[in-house]
Structure formats: C-alpha cells, structure tokens
C-alpha positions in Angstrom: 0.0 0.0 0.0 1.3 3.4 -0.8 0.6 5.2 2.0 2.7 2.2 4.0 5.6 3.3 1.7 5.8 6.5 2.2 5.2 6.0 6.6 8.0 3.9 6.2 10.5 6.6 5.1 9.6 8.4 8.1 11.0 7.9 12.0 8.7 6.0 14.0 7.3 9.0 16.1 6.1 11.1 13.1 4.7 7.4 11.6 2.9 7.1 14.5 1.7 10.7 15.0 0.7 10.5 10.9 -1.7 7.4 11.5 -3.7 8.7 14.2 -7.0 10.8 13.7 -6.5 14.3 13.6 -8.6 16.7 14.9 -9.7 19.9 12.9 -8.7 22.1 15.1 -5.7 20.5 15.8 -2.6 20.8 13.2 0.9 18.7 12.8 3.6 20.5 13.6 5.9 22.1 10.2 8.4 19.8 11.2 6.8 16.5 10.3 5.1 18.0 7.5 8.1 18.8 5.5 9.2 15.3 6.4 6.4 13.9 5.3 6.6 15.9 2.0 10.0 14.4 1.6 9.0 10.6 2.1 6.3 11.1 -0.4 8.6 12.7 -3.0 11.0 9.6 -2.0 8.6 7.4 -3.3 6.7 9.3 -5.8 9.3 11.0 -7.9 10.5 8.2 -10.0 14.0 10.6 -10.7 12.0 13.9 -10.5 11.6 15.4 -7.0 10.5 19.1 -8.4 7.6 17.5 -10.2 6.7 15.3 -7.2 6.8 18.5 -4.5 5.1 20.4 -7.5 2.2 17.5 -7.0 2.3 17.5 -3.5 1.5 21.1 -3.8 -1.5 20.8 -6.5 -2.8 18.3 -3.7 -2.2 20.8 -0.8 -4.2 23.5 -2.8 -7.4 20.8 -3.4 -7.6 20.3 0.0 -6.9 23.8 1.2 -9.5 25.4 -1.5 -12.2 22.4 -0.9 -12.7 24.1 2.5 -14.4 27.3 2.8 -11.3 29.0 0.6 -12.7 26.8 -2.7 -16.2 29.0 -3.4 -14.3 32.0 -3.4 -11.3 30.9 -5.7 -13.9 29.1 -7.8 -16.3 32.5 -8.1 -13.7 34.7 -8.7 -10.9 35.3 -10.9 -7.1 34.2 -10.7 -6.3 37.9 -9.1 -9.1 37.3 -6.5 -7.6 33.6 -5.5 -4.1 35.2 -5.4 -5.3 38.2 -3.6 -6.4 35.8 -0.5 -2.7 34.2 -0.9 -1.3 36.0 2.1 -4.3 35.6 4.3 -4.0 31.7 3.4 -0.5 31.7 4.3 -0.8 33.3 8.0 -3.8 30.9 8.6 -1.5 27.6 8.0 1.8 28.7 8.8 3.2 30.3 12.6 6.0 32.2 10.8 6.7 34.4 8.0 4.1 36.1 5.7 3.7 36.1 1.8 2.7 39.4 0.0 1.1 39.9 -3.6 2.3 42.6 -6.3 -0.3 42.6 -9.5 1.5 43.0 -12.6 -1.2 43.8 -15.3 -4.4 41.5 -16.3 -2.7 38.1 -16.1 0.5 38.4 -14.0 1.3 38.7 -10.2 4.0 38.2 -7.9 4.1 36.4 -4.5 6.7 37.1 -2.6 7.4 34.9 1.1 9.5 36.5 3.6 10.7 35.8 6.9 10.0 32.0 6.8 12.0 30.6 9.0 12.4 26.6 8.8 11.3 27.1 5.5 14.5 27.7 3.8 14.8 24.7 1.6 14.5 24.5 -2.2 12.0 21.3 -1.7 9.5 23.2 -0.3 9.4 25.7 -3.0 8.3 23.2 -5.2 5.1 22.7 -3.2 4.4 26.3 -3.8 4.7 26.7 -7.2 2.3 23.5 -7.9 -0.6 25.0 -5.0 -0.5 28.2 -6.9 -0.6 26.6 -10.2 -3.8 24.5 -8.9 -5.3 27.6 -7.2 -5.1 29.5 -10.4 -6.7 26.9 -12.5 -9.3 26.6 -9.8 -9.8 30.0 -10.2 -10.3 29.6 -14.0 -6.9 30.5 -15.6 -6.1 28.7 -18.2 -2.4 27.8 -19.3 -0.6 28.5 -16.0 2.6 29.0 -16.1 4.4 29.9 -11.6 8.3 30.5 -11.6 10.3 30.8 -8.7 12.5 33.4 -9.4 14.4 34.0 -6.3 15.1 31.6 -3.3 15.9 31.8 0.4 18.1 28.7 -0.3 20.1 30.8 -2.7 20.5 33.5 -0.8 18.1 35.9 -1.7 15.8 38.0 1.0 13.1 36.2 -0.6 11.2 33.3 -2.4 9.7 35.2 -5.1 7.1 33.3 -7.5 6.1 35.3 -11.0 2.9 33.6 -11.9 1.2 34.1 -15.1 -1.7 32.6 -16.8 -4.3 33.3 -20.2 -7.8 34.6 -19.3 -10.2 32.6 -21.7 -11.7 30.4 -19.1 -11.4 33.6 -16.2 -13.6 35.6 -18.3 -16.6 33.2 -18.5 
C-alpha cells in the first residue's frame, strides 16, 4: 500500500503521529510535514523530485480550496484567488508572511518573507504546484508559476512570478 511506503520513510514518532486521527482544530507540527513531503517525494518521484513536490503542492491546494477557501477561488478570478494568498499563508503557517504585487491582467508576484524553517528548495516546489492549482481553480487557463528568487540561494526572498491566459477567467 502506498501510504505504507511512504510511513515507512519516516522515523517511528512522526509514523505514528501521521496514523492517528486528527482533529480539525488540531494541526501537525511544520516539522513533520516537511518530512512527510520528503518521504512522499522519495517514493513518488520516480527521478523527479521538483515535479513530485510540484504535485504534492497541487494536492495541498485541493484540500486547502475544498474548505471554505474553494467557493471564493472558484467564483472569482485568478487575481481574487491570489489576492487571499497571504491571508491563506498566516492561517497555515506560525512564521513568515507572503505578500502579492499585480502586474497587469494576467500576472502577479508572490513574494514569502521571513519564513523561517522554510529555507529549503524542496518546499518551493510545493508552492509553485498550489498556486498553479489555485489559479486553474480559479479559471486561468495555461498556468505558467516561476520561482524566481530563493531563500536557499541567498536571496531576501522566495519570489514566484505567476502568469496565466484569461479565456476560461472571463466566463
């Protein structure tokens, strides 16, 4: 069983911790969700860990946007979805913040600063694939997120240009 696989990669504490209920209110701690991004890249990537963090981010976004976040990405257009982006980010992370720059009718920036265990060129991954899904959701078509500065590389910030055509947006 696949989930078996990837619970195997981990240490027997987060294992454990990943097989019991969870509560919502209750959330795991960054920690063993990073680790648990990395086992199922271990498993999943078949050579190409980008494209399996870039999937484990499309996934993150279903599940985020299904909850009460998915009517108003769905309803609105890709610059209302990446307008919440920030307010989505301090309601599932403790540190940092991201911030969104418009750049015309189909462009934006998001920008992450100050994220603090989250310095690692994995993670990035996830974040360009839960934008990509939140803009589709959102009715972009063709979506096209770049990370075009890292933390991991030194820069002040992880910087994401994201850019998509507006057929299906203007329905």
């Amino acid at each position: 069983m696949l989930l078996d696989q990837v619970l195997s990669q981990l240490a027997p504490a987060d294992a454990g911790m990943l097989r019991r209920s969870v509560r919502p209110a209750s959330w795991y701690p960054l920690s063993v969700q990073l680790r648990l991004d990395d086992a199922i890249a271990s498993v999943l990537s078949f050579g190409d860990r980008a494209e399996a963090f870039v999937e484990v981010g499309r996934a993150y976004a279903d599940a985020i946007l299904a909850r009460s976040h998915r009517q108003k990405a769905t309803r609105g257009t890709p610059k209302v979805f990446l307008e919440t982006v920030p307010r989505l980010y301090h309601a599932y992370y403790t540190v940092g913040r991201r911030e969104y720059e418009p750049l015309g009718d189909n462009a934006a920036v998001i920008r992450t600063f100050d994220a603090e265990g989250l310095v690692i060129a994995d993670h990035c991954w996830t974040v360009v694939g839960c934008l990509q899904r939140g803009l589709e959701l959102s009715g972009a078509d063709t979506v096209l997120v770049t990370e075009t500065a890292c933390r991991s590389s030194g820069a002040s910030c992880c910087q994401y240009l994201c850019e998509w055509d507006f057929h299906a947006a203007a329905r």
